[in-house]
C-alpha positions in Angstrom: 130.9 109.8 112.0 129.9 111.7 108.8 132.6 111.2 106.0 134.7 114.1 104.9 134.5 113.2 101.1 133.7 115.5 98.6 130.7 113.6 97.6 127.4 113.8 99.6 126.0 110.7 100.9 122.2 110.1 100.6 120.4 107.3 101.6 116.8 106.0 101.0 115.3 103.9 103.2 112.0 101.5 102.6 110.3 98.7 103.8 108.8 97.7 100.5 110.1 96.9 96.5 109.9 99.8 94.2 109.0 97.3 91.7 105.8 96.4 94.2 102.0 97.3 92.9 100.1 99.8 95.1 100.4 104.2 95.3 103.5 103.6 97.5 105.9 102.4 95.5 104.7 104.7 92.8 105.0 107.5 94.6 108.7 106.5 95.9 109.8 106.0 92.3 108.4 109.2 91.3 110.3 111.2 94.0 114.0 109.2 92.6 113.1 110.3 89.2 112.1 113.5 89.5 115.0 114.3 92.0 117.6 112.8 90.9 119.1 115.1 88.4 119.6 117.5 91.4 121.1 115.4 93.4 124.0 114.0 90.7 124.7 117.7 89.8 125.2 118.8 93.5 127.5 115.7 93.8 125.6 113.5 95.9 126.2 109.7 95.8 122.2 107.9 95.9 122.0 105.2 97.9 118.6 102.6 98.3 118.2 100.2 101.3 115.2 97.9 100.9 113.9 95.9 103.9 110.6 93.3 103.8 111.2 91.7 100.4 109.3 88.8 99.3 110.6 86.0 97.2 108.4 87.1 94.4 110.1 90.9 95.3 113.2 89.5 94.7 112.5 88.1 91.3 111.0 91.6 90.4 114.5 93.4 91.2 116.3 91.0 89.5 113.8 91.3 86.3 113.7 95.1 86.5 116.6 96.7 88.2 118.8 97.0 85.0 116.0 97.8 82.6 114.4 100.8 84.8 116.2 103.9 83.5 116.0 106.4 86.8 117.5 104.0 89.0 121.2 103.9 86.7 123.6 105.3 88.8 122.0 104.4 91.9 123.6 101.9 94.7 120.4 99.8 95.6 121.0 97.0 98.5 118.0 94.9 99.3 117.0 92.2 101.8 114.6 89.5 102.0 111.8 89.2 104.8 113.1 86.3 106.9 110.5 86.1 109.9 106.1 86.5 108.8 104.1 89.1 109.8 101.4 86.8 111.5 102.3 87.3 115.1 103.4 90.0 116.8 106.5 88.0 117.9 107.7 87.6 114.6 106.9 91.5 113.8 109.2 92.0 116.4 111.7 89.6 115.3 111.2 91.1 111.7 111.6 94.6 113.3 115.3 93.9 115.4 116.5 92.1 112.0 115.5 95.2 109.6 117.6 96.7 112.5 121.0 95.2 112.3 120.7 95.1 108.2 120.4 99.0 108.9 123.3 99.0 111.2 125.3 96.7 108.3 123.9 99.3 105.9 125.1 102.2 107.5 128.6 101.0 107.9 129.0 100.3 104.8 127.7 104.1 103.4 128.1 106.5 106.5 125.3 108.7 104.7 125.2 112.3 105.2 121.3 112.2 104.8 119.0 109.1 105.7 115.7 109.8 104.2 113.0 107.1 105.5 110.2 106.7 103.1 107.4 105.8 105.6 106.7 105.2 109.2 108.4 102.0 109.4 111.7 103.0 107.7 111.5 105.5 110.2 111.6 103.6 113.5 114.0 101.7 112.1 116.4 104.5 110.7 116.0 106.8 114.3 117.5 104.1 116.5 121.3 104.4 114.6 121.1 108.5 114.3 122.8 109.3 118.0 125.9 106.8 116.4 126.3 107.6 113.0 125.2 111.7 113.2 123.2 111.8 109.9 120.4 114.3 109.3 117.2 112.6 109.5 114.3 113.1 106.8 111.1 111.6 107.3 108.4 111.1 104.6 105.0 109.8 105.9 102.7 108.5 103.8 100.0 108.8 106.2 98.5 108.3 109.4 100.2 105.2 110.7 98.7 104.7 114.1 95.2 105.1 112.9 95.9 102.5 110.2 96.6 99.7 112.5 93.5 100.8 114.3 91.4 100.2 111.3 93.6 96.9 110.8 92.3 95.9 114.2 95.4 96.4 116.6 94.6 96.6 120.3 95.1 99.7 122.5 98.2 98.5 124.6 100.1 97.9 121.0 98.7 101.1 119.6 99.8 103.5 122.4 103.2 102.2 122.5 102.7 102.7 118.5 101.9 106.4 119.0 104.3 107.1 121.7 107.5 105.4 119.4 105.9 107.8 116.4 106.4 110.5 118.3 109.8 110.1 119.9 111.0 109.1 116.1 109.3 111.9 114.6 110.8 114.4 117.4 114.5 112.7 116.4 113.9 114.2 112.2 115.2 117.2 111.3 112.6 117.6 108.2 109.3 115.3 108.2 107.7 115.6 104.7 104.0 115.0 105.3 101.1 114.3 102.5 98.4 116.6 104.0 97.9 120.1 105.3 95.3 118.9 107.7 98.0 117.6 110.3 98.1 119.9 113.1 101.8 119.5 113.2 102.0 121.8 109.9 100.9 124.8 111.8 102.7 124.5 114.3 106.2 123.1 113.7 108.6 124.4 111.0 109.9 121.0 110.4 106.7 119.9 108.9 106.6 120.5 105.2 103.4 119.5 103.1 104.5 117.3 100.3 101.6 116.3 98.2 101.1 113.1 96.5 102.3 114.5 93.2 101.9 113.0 89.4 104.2 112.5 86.9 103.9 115.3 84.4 105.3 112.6 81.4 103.2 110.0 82.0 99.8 112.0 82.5 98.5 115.3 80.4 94.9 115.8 79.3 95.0 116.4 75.3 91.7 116.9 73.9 92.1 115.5 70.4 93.6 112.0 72.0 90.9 111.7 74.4 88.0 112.4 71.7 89.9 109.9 69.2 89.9 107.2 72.1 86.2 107.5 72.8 85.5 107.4 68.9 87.7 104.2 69.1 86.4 102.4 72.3 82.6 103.1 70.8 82.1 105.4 73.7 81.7 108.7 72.4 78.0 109.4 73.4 78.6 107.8 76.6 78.8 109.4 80.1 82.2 108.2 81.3 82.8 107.3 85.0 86.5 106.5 85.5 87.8 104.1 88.7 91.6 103.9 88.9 93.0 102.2 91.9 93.1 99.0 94.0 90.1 96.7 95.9 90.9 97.2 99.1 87.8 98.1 101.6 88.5 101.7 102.2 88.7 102.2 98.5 84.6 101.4 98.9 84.6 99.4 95.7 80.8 98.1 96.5 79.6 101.7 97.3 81.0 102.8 93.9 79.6 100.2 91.9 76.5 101.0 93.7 75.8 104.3 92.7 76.9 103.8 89.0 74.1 100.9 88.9 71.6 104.2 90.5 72.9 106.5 87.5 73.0 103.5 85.3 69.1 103.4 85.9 68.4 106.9 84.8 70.7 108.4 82.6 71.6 104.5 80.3 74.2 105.9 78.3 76.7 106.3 81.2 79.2 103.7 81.1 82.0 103.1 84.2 85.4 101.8 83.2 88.0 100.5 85.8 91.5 100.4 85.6 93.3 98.3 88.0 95.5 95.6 87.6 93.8 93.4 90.5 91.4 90.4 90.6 88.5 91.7 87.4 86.5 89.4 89.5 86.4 91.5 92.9 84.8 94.1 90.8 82.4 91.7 88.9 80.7 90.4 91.6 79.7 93.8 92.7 78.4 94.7 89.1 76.1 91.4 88.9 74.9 91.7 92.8 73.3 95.5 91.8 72.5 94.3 88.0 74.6 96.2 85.3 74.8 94.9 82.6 78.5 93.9 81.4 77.7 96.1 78.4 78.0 99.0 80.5 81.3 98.4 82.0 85.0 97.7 81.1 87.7 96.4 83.4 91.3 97.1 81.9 94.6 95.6 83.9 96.4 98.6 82.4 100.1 99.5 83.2 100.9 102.2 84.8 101.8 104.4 81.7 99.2 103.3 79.3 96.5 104.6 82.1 96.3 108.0 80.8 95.4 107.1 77.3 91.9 105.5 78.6 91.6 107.7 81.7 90.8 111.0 79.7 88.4 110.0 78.4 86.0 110.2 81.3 83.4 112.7 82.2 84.2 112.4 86.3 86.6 110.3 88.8 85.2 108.4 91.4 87.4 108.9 94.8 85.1 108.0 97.6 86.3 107.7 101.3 84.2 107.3 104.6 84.6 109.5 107.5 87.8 108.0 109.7 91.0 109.5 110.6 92.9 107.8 107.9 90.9 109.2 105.7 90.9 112.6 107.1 94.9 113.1 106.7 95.3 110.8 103.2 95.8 112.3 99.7 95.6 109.7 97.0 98.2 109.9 94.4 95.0 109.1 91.7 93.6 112.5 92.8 96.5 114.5 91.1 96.5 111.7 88.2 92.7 112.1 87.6 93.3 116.1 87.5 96.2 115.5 85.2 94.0 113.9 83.0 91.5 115.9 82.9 88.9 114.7 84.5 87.0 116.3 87.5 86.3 114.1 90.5 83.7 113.2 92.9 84.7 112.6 96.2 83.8 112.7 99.8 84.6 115.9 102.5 86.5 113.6 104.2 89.5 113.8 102.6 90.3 117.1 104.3 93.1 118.2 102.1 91.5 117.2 98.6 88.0 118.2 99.7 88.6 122.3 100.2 91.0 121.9 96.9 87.8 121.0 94.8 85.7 123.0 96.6 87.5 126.5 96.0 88.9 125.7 92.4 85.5 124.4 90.9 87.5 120.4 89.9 84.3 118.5 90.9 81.5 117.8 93.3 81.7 116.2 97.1 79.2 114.0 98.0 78.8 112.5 101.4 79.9 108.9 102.2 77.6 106.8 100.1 74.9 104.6 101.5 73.7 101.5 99.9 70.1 102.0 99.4 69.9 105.9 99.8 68.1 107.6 96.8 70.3 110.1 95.1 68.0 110.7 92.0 68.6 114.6 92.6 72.5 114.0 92.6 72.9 112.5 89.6 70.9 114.5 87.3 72.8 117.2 88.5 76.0 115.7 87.8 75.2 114.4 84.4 74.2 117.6 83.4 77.0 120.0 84.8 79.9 117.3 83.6 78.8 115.5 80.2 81.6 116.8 77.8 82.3 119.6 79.8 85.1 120.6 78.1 86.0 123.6 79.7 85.9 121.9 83.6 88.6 119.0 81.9 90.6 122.0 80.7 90.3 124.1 84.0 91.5 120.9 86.0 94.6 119.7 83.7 95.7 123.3 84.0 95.4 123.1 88.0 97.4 120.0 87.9 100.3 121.2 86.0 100.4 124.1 88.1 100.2 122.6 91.7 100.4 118.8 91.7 103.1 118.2 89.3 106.2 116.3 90.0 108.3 118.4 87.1 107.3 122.0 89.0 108.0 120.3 92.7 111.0 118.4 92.4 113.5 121.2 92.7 112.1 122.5 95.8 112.1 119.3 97.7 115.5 119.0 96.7 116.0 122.2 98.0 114.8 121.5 101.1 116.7 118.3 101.6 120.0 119.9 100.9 119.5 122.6 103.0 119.6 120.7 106.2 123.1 119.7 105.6 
């Protein structure tokens, strides 16, 4: 049922706002902005379908759609959540509603290319692809079946989770996948590793900025720790906060400054349970392309993940951001992608999963001494961002990739 039109039809499929907080919808924009040039000079009409919204994701769209710049040209229809995700009845419900809107969606456009942005929009984008004939482009964003295990789903729903991943994933004629770890990589050609990649004009490390900042923020004889991100439980906010308060103790002209535009509070209470001082801290609520200004200045990243599955296939867009910035990070071996990265290009330390109460007095004289105003390190990893984790040197490739299977 493919048109015969001149123009190329792509379309984007997600189950979130693009205009929604969090690494996801990040990450989506990037790839329309970065891409999009190549895909209006080879002709192709951009299409987004976005499922889920919530009333306050609605308001954003209408707020935002007009005034963001890389979505001009692109036909965006969106639809609002109509059933909660509470029960797994109304997941269900929710799931054989998202799939007629696809089916309304797909009459409407008859794409050439459906590219589903996650493992949901790829269920839902499968089940049409024996009517419509499109080529089917899958972009995980992780490990999905291992995320509702850590969310606490039973083992009846999670094996008919794993066995609908699979038949899905076997329907896609290119899955775009964020780690090399995945078996799959080795061993199928329709597995391509797409990093989590940063933005090359929002993020840059430039050392005259970074030493004026400090100068200005009072910090420049301080030992910088920098936390970008969220406060959910895997980010292991306490454990962070935690070890800060250990190299607060020693070295007391370290200082830790968080970046996240969540509840200031969340982090507090951690800071005042293991006693530092709010004169050693700063909690900015910065958007995302005023981060870079304040994020390098910092002497190392904090990125710390415990050893589970999720974990073991995840690569966190701040990893490339921190890089980008400049700034080496410490991080865990459990991030099996991000781990051998650092370890073989010299862009930080790994440290196992941190345990309240363990002593790591060794540690963090060792860090303070190899990474205070180690110039050279901030240098060696901007360079190895711009190089290998940069949207602006990727985009053409995965474009290449996508037109390909036409």
């Amino acid at each position: 049922m493919n048109s015969n039109n001149k123009n190329k039809k792509i379309l984007f499929v997600i189950t979130f706002s693009p205009f929604a907080r969090g690494g996801c919808a990040k990450n989506f924009l990037n790839l329309i902005k970065l891409t999009k040039p190549y895909f209006d000079q080879s002709q192709y009409k951009s299409i987004i379908c976005s499922l889920g919204n919530l009333n306050q994701d609605l308001k954003a769209y209408r707020l935002n759609i007009s005034n963001e710049r890389i979505l001009h040209g692109i036909k965006i229809d969106y639809f609002k959540r109509i059933f909660p995700g509470v029960k797994t009845i109304y997941q269900i419900m929710e799931f054989i509603s998202n799939l007629f809107q696809i089916f309304k969606i797909m009459l409407k456009y008859n794409p050439n290319i459906v590219y589903a942005y996650g493992d949901k929009s790829l269920y839902l984008s499968s089940f049409w692809k024996f009517l419509f004939r499109y080529k089917l482009i899958t972009d995980l964003r992780g490990e999905g079946v291992n995320e509702r295990k850590q969310r606490g789903w039973n083992k009846k729903k999670l094996t008919i989770l794993s066995k609908l991943d699979r038949l899905c994933r076997n329907k896609s004629d290119k899955v775009f996948i964020v780690s090399d770890a995945y078996k799959d990589v080795r061993k199928n050609s329709k597995y391509v590793v797409k990093y989590n990649y940063y933005d090359g004009d929002l993020f840059e490390y430039n050392e005259e900025k970074a030493t004026f900042k400090r100068n200005e923020l009072g910090l420049s004889n301080k030992f910088i720790f920098i936390y970008t991100g969220s406060i959910h439980k895997y980010q292991m906010i306490e454990e962070m906060v935690f070890f800060f308060s250990e190299f607060n103790k020693i070295h007391i002209d370290s200082f830790f400054i968080i970046i996240s535009e969540y509840d200031r509070n969340e982090f507090i209470k951690y800071f005042d349970k293991y006693s530092v001082s709010s004169t050693n801290y700063l909690i900015y609520p910065l958007k995302h392309k005023e981060v870079n200004d304040v994020q390098m200045i910092a002497d190392i990243a904090l990125l710390i993940r415990e050893d589970i599955p999720v974990n073991h296939y995840a690569f966190p867009t701040k990893f490339a951001e921190y890089l980008a910035s400049g700034v080496p990070v410490l991080t865990t071996p459990h991030l099996h992608s991000i781990a051998p990265m650092i370890s073989k290009n010299n862009l930080g330390e790994l440290i196992e999963t941190i345990k309240i109460g363990k002593n790591y007095d060794s540690l963090i004289d060792f860090i303070y001494n190899k990474y205070k105003n180690n110039f050279e390190i901030k240098r060696k990893c901007a360079l190895f961002a711009q190089k290998n984790l940069m949207w602006q040197k990727k985009a053409k490739e995965i474009f290449q990739i996508i037109d390909k299977i036409q």
